[in-house]
TIBAFI-453599 format. One record per atom (N, C-alpha, C, O): residue number from 1; residue in one letter; x, y, z. Coordinates in nm, 4 decimals, decimal comma. Atoms other than C-alpha are relative to their C-alpha. Layout:
! residues N
NUM A X Y Z
...
//
This chain:
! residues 119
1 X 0,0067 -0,0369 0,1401
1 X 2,8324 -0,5408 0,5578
1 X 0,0269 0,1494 -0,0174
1 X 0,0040 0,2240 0,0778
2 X -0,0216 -0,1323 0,0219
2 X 2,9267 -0,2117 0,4068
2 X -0,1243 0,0885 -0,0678
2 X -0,1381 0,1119 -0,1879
3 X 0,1453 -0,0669 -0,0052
3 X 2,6233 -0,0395 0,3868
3 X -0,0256 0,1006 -0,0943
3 X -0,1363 0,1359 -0,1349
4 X -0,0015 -0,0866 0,1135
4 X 2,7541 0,2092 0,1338
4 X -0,0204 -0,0653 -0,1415
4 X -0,0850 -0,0373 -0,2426
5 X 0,0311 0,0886 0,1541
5 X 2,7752 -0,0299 -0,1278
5 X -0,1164 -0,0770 -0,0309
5 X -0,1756 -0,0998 -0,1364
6 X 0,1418 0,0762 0,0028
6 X 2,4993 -0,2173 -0,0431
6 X -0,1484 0,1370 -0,0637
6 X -0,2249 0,1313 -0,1600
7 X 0,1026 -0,1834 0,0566
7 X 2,2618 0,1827 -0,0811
7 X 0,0603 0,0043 -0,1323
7 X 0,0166 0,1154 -0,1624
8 X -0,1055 -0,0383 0,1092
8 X 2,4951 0,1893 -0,4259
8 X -0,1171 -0,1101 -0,0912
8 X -0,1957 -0,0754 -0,1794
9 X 0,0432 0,0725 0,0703
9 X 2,3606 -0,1583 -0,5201
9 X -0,2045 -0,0120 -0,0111
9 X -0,2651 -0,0764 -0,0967
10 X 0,1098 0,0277 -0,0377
10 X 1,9915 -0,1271 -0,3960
10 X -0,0320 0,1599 -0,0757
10 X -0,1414 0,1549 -0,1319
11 X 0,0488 -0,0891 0,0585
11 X 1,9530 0,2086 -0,5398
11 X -0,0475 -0,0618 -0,1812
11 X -0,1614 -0,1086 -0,1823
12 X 0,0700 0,0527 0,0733
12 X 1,8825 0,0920 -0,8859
12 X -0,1435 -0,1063 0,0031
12 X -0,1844 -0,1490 -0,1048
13 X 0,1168 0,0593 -0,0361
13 X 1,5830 -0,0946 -0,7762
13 X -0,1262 0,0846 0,0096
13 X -0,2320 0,0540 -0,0453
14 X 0,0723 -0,0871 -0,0844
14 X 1,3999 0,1645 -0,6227
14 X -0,0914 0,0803 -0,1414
14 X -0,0670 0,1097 -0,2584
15 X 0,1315 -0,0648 0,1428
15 X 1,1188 0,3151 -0,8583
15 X 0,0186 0,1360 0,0650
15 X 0,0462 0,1296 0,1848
16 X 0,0180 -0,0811 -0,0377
16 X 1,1096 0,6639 -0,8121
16 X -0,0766 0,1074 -0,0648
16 X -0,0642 0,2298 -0,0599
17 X 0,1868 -0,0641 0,0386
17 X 0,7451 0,7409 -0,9918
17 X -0,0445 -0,0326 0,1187
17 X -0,1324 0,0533 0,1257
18 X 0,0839 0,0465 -0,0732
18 X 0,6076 0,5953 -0,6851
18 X -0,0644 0,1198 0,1064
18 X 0,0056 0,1988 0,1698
19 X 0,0366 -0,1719 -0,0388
19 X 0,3410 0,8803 -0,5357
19 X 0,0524 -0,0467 0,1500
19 X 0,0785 -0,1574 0,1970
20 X 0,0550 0,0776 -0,1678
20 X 0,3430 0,9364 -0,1457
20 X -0,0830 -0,0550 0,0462
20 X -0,1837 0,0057 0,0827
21 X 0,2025 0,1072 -0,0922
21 X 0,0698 0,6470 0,0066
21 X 0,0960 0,0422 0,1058
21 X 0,2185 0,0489 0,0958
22 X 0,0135 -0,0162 -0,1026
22 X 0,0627 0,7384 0,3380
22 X -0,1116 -0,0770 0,0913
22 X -0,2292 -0,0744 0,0549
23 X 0,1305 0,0464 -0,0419
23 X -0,1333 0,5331 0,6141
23 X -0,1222 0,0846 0,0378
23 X -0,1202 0,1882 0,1043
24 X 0,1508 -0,0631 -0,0547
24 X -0,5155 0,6182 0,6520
24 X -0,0288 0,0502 -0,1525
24 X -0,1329 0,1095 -0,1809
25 X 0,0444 -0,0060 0,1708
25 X -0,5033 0,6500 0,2484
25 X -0,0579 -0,1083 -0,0304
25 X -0,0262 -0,2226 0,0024
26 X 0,0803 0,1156 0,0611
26 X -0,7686 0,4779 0,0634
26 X 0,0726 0,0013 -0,1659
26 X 0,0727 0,1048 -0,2325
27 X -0,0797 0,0129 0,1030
27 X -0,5646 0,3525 -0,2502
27 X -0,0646 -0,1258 -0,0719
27 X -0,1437 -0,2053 -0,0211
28 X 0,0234 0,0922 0,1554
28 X -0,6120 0,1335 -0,5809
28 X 0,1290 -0,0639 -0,0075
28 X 0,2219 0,0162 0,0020
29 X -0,1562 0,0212 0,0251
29 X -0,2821 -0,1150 -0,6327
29 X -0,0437 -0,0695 -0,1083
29 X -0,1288 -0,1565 -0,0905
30 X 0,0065 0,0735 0,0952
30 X -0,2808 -0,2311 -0,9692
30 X 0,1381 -0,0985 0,0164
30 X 0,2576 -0,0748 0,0338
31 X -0,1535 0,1094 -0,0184
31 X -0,0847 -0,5823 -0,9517
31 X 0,0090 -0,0941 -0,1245
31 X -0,0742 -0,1501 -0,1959
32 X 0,0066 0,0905 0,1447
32 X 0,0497 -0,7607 -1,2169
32 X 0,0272 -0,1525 0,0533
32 X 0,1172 -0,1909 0,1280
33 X 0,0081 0,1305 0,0063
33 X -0,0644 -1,1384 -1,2477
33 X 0,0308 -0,0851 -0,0840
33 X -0,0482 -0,1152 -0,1735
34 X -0,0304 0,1688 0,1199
34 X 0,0960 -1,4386 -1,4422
34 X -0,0537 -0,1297 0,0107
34 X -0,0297 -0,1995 0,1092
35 X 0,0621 0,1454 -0,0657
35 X -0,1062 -1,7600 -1,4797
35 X 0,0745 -0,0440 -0,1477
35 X 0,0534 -0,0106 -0,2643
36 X -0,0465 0,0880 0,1352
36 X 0,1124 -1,9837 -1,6977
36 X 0,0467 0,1165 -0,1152
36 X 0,1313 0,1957 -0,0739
37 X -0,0660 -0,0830 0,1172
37 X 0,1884 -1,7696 -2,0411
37 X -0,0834 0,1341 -0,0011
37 X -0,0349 0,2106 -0,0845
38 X 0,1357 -0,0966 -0,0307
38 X -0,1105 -1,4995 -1,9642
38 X 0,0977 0,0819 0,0741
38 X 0,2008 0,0550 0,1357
39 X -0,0346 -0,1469 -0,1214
39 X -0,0477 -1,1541 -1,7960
39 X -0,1101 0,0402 0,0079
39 X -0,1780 0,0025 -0,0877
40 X 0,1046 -0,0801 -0,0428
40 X -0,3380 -0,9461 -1,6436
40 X 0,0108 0,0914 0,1006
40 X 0,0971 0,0656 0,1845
41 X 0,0193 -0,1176 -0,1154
41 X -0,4084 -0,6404 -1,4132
41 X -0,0446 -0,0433 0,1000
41 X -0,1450 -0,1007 0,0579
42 X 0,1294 0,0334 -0,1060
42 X -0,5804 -0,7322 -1,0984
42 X 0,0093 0,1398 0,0789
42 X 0,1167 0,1983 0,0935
43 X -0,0076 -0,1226 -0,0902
43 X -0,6789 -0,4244 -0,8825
43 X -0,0475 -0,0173 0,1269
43 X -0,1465 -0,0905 0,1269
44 X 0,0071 0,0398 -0,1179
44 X -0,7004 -0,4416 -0,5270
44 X -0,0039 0,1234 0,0776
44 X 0,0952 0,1809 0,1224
45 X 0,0353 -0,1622 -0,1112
45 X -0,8691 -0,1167 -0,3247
45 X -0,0471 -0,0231 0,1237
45 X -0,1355 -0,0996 0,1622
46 X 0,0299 0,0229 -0,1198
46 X -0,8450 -0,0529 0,0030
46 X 0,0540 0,1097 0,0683
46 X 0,0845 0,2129 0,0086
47 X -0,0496 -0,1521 -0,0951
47 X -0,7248 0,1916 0,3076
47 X 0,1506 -0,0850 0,0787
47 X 0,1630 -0,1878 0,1452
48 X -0,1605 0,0267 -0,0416
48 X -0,3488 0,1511 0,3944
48 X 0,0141 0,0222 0,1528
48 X 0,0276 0,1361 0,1973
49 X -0,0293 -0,0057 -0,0790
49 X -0,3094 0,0381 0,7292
49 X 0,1239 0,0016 0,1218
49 X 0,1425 0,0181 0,2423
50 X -0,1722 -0,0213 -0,0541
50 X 0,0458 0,0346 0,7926
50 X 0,1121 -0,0218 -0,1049
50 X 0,0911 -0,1123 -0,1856
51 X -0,1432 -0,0413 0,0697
51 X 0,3921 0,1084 0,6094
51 X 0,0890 -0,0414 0,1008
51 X 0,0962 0,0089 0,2129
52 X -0,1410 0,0550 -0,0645
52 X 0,7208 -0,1242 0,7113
52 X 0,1032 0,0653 -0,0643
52 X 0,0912 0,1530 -0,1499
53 X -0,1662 -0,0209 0,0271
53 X 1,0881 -0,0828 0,6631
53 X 0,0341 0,1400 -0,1026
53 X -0,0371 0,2405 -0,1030
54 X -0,0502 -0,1500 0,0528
54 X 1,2993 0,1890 0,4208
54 X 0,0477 -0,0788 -0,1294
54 X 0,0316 -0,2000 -0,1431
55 X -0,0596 0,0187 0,1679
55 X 1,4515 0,1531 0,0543
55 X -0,0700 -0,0769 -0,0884
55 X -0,1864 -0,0517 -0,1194
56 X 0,0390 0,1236 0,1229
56 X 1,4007 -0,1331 -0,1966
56 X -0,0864 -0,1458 0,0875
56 X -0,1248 -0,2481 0,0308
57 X 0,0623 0,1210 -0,1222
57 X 1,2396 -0,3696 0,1558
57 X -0,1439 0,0948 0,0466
57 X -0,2012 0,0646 0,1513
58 X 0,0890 -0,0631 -0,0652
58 X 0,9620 -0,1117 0,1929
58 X -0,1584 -0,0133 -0,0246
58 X -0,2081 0,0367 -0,1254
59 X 0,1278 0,0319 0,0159
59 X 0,6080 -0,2167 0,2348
59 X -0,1202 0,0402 0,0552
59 X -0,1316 0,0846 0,1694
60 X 0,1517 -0,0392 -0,0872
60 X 0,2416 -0,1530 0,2936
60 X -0,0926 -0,1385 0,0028
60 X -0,0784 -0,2489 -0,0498
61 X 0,0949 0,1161 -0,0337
61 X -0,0523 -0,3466 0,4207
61 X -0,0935 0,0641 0,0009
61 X -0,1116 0,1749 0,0513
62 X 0,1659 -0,0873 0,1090
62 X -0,3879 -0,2688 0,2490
62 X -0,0972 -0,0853 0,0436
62 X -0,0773 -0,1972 -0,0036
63 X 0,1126 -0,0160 0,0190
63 X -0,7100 -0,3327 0,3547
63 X -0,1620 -0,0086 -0,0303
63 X -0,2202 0,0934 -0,0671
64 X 0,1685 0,0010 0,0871
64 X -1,0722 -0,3978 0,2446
64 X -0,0455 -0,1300 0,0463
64 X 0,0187 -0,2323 0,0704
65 X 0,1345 0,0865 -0,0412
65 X -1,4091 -0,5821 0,3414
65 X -0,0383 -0,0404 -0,1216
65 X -0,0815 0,0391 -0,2051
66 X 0,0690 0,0031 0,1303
66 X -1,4977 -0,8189 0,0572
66 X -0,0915 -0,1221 0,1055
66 X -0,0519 -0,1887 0,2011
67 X 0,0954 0,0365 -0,0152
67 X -1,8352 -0,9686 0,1033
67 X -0,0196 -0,0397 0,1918
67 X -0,0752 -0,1304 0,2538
68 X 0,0398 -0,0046 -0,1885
68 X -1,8346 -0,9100 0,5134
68 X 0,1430 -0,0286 0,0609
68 X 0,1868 -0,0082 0,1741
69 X -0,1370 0,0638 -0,0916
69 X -1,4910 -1,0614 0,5426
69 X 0,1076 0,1061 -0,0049
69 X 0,0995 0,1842 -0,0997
70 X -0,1500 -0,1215 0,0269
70 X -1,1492 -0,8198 0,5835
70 X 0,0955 -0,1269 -0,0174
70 X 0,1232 -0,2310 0,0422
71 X -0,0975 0,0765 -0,0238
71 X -0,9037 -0,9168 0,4109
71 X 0,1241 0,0954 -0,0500
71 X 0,1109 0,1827 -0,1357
72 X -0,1059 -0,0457 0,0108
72 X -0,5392 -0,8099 0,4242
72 X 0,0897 -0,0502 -0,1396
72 X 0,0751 -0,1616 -0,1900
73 X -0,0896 0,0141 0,0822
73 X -0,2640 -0,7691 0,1507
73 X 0,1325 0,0483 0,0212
73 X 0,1266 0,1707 0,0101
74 X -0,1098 -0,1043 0,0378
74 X 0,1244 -0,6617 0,1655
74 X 0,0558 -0,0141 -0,0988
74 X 0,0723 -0,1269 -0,1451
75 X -0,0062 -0,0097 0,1320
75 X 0,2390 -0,5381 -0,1360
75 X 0,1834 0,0777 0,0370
75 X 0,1964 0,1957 0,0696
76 X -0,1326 -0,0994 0,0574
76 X 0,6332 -0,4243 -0,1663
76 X 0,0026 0,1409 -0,0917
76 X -0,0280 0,1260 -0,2100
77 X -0,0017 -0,0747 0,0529
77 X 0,6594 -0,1220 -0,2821
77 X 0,0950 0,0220 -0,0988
77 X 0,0779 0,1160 -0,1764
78 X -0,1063 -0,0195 0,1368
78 X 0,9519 -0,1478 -0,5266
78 X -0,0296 -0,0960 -0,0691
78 X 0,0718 -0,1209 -0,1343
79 X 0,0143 0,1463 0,0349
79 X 0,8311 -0,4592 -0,6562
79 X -0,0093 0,0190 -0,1599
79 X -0,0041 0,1367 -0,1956
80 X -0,0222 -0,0112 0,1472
80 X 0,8313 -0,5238 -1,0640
80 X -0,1634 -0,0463 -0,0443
80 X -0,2210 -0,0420 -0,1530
81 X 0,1472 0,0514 0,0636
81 X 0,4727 -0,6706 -1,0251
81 X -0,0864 0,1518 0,0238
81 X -0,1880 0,1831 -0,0383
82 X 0,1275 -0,1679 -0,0171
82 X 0,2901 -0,3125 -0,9354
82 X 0,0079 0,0384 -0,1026
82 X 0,1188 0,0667 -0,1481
83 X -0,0297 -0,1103 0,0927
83 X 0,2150 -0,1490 -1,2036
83 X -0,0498 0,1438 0,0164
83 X 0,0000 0,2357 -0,0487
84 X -0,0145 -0,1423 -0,0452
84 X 0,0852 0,1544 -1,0579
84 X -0,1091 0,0105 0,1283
84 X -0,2076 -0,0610 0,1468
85 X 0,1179 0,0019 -0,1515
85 X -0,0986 0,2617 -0,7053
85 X -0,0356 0,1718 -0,0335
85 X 0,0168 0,2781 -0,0667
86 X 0,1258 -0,1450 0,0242
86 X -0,3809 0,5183 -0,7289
86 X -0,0468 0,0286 0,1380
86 X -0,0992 -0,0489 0,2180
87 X 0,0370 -0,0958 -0,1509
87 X -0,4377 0,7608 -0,4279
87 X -0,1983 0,0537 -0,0115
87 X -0,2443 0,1631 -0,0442
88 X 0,1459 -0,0141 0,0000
88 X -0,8321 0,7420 -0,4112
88 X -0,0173 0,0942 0,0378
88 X -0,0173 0,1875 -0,0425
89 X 0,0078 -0,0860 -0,0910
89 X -0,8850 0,9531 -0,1179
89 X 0,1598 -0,0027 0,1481
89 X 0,2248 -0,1009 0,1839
90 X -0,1112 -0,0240 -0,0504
90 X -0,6022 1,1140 0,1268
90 X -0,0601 0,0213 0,1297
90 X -0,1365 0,1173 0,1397
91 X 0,0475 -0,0001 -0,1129
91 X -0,6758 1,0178 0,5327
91 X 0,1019 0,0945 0,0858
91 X 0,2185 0,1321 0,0730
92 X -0,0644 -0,0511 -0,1072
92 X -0,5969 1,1786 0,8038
92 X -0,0095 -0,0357 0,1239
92 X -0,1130 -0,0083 0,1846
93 X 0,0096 0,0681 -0,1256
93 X -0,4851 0,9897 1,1327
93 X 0,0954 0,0237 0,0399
93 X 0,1877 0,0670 -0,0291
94 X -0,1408 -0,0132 -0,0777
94 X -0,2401 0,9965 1,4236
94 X 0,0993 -0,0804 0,0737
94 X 0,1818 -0,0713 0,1647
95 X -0,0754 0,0889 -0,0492
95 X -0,1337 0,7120 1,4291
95 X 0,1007 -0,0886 -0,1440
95 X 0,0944 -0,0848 -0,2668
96 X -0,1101 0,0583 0,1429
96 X 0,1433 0,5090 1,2196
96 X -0,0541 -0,1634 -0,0285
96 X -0,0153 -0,2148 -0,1334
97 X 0,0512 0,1251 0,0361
97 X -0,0401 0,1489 1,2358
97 X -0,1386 0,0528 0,0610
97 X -0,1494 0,1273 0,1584
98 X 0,0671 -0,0153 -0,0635
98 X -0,3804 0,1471 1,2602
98 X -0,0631 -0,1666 0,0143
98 X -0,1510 -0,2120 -0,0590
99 X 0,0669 0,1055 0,0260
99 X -0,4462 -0,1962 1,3540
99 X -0,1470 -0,0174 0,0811
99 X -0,2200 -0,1163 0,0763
100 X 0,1336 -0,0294 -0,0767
100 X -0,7443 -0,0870 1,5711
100 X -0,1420 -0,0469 -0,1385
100 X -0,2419 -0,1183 -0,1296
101 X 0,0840 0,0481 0,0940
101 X -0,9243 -0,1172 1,2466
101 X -0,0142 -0,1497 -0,0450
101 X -0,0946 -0,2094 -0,1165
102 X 0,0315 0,1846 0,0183
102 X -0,8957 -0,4753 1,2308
102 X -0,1564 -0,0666 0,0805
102 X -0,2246 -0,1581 0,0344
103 X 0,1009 0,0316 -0,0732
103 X -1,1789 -0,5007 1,5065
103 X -0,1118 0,0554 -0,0051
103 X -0,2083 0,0226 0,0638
104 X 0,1426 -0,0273 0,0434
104 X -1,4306 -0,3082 1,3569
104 X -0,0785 -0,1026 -0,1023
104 X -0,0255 -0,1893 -0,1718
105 X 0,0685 0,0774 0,0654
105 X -1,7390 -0,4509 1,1995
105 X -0,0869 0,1486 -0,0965
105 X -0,1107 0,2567 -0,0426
106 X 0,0463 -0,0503 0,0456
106 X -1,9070 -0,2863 0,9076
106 X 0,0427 0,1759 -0,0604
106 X 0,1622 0,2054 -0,0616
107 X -0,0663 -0,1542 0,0730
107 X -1,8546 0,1012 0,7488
107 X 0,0856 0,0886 0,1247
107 X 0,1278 0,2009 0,0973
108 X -0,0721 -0,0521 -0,0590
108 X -1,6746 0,1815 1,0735
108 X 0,1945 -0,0466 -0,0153
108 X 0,3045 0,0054 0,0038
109 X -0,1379 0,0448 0,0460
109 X -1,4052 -0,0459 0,9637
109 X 0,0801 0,0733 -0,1393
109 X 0,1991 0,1047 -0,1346
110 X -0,0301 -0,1092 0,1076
110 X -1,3359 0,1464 0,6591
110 X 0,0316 0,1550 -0,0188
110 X 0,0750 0,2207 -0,1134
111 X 0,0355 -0,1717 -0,0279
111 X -1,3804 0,5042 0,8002
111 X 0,1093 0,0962 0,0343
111 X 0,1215 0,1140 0,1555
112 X -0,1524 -0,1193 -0,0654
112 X -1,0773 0,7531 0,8616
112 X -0,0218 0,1389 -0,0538
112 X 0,0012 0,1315 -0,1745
113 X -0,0003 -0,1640 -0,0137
113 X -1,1176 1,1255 0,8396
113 X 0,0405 0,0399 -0,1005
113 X 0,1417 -0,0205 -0,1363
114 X -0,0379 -0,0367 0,1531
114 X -1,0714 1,2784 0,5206
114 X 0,1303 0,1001 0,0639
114 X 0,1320 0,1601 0,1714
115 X -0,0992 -0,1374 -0,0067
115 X -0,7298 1,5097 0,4783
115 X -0,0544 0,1246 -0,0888
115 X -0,0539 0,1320 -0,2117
116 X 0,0476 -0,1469 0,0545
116 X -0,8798 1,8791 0,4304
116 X 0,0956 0,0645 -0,0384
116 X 0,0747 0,1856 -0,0450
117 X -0,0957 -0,1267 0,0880
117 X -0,5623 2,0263 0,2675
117 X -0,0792 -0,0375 -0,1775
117 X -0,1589 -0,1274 -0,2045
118 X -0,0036 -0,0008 0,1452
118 X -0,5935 2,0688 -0,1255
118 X 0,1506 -0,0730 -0,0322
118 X 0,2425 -0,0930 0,0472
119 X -0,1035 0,0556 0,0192
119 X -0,3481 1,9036 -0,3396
119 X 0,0128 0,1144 -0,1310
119 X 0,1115 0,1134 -0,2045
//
């Protein structure tokens, strides 16, 4: 495939309000839900454990302990259902997946190092 045209055609897609999430960020994804003729917000907070691929295919995987259980989400990042992701708190880790956090139990599973710059 010609790859130029394809970046030509995939550029219109691409949102470019979207802040930097970075993994080891604890984030808010507001997602938009359709049941039948209905629309609603649902919000879904958690700590971003890994970021896939590049352009209009680029995704994260979020996070969070509800009632003892972890459960995971990936969310596209260009997608038409987000309506906006909120940067809670900004982590700081050295690694690019952290799936180590999958095997914790309790507030260690949640825990990553705050980022001490200012914004």
């Amino acid at each position: 495939m010609n790859t130029i045209l394809l970046g030509k055609v995939e550029e219109q897609y691409i949102k470019s309000e979207r802040k930097e999430v970075s993994v080891g960020d604890t984030i808010k994804v507001h997602n938009r839900i359709r049941e039948g003729e209905k629309e609603r917000i649902q919000i879904f907070e958690g700590l971003v454990i890994s970021r896939k691929h590049s352009g209009t295919h680029e995704n994260i995987t979020v996070r969070k302990i509800s009632k003892g259980i972890g459960v995971e989400r990936i969310y596209p990042l260009h997608s038409p259902n987000i309506e906006k992701i909120e940067i809670i708190k900004k982590g700081k880790v050295r690694r690019a997946k952290l799936n180590y956090i999958k095997s914790r139990i309790g507030k260690k599973a949640i825990f990553v190092k705050e980022d001490g710059t200012k914004q």
